[in-house]
C-alpha positions in Angstrom: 28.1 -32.0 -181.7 27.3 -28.4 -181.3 27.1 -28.7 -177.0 30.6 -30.6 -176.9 32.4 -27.9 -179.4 30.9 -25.6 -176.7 32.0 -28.0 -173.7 35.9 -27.8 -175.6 35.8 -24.1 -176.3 35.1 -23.6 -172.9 37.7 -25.7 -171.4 39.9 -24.2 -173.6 39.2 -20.5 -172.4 39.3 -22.1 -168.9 43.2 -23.1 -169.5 44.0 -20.0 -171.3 42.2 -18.0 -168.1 44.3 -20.4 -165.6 47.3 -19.6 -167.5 46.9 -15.8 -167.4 46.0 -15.8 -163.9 49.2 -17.6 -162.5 51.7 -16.6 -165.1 54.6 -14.6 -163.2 55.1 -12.4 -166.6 52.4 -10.4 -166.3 53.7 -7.5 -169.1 54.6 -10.3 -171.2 51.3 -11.8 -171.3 49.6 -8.4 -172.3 52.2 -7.5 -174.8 51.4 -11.0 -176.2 47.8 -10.3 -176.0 47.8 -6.5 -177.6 49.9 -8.1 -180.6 47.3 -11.0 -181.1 44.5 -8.2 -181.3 46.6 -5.6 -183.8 47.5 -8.8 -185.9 43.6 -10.1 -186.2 42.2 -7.3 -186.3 44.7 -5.2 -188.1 46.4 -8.1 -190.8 44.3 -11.1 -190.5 40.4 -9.6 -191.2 41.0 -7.0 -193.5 42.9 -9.7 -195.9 39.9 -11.9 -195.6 37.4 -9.0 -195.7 39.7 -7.7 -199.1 39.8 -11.6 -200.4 35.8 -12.1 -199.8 35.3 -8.9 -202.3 37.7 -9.6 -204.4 36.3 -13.7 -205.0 32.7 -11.9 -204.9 33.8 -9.9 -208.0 35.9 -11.7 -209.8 34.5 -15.6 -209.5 31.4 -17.0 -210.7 28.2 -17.5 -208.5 28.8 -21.0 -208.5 31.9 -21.0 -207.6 32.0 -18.4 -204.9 31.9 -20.9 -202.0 34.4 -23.2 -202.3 36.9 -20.8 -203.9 36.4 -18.7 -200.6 36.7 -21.6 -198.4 40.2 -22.7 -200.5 40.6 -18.9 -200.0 39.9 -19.1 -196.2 42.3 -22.3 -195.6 44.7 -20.9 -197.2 44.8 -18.1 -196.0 45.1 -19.4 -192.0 47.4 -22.3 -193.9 50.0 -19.1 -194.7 49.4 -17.2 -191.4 50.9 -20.3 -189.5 53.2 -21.3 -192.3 54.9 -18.4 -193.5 56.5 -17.5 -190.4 58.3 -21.2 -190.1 59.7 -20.7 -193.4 60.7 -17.5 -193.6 63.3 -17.9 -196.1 63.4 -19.7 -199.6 61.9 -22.9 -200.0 64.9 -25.2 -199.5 63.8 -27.1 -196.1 61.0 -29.0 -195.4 58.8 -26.6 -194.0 58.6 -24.5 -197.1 57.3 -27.5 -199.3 55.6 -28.9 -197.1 53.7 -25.5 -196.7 53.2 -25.3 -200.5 52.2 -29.0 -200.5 49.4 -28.3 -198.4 48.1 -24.8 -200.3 48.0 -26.7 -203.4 46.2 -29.8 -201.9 43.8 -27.2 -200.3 42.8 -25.6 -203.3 42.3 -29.3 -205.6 40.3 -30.3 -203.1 37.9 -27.9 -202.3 38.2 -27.0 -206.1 37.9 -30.5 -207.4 35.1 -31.2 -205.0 32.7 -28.4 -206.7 33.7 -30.0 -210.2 32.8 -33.0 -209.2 29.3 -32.1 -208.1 28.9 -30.0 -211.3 29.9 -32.9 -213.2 27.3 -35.1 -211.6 24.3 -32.9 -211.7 25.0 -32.3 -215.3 25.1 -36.4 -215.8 22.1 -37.2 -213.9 20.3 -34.1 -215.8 21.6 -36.8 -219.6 20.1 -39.3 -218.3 16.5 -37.9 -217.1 16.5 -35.8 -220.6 
């Protein structure tokens, strides 16, 4: 699995490069470029950096890992989101957005429960 994620990832950077190469707008592609770095590295990490220490403080042990992974998801979920709504949540886009935050977070959530849960049975019936 691992060599053809590496075999996509570098077709993908082989398109992107192709792109770049033979695009006619060649300011437009670096301004696009420059604003993709400031908004990772500027936005994007240090609310995921802020979110990682704030989950590390606040959330138990246990439940560390999936709350930052509903965390993570959610996060990217809103980067792409928020922009396409941009305004209250009348139209589709909005709920669906909010749809998919909450669906996130029962998920990941519910799927840590549900291991608790079992652990704890399977420990009932050994004792």
């Amino acid at each position: 699995m691992r060599r053809v994620l590496i075999g996509v990832g570098v077709l993908v950077m082989a398109y992107g490069l192709t792109g770049v190469a033979f695009d006619r707008d060649r300011l437009g592609v670096v301004v696009f470029l420059i604003a993709v770095l400031v908004l990772h590295d500027g936005v994007f990490m240090p609310l995921v950096l802020a979110g990682g220490a704030l989950i590390g403080r606040v959330v138990p042990a246990g439940w560390q890992a999936p709350a930052r992974t509903a965390g993570l998801v959610g996060l990217a979920v809103a980067v792409v989101g928020v922009p396409l709504v941009a305004g209250p949540l009348d139209g589709a886009y909005g709920w669906g957005l909010v749809s998919i935050l909450v669906l996130v977070t029962a998920v990941v959530v519910g799927r840590k429960g549900i291991e608790r849960w079992r652990k704890g049975r399977g420990a009932a019936k050994r004792g």
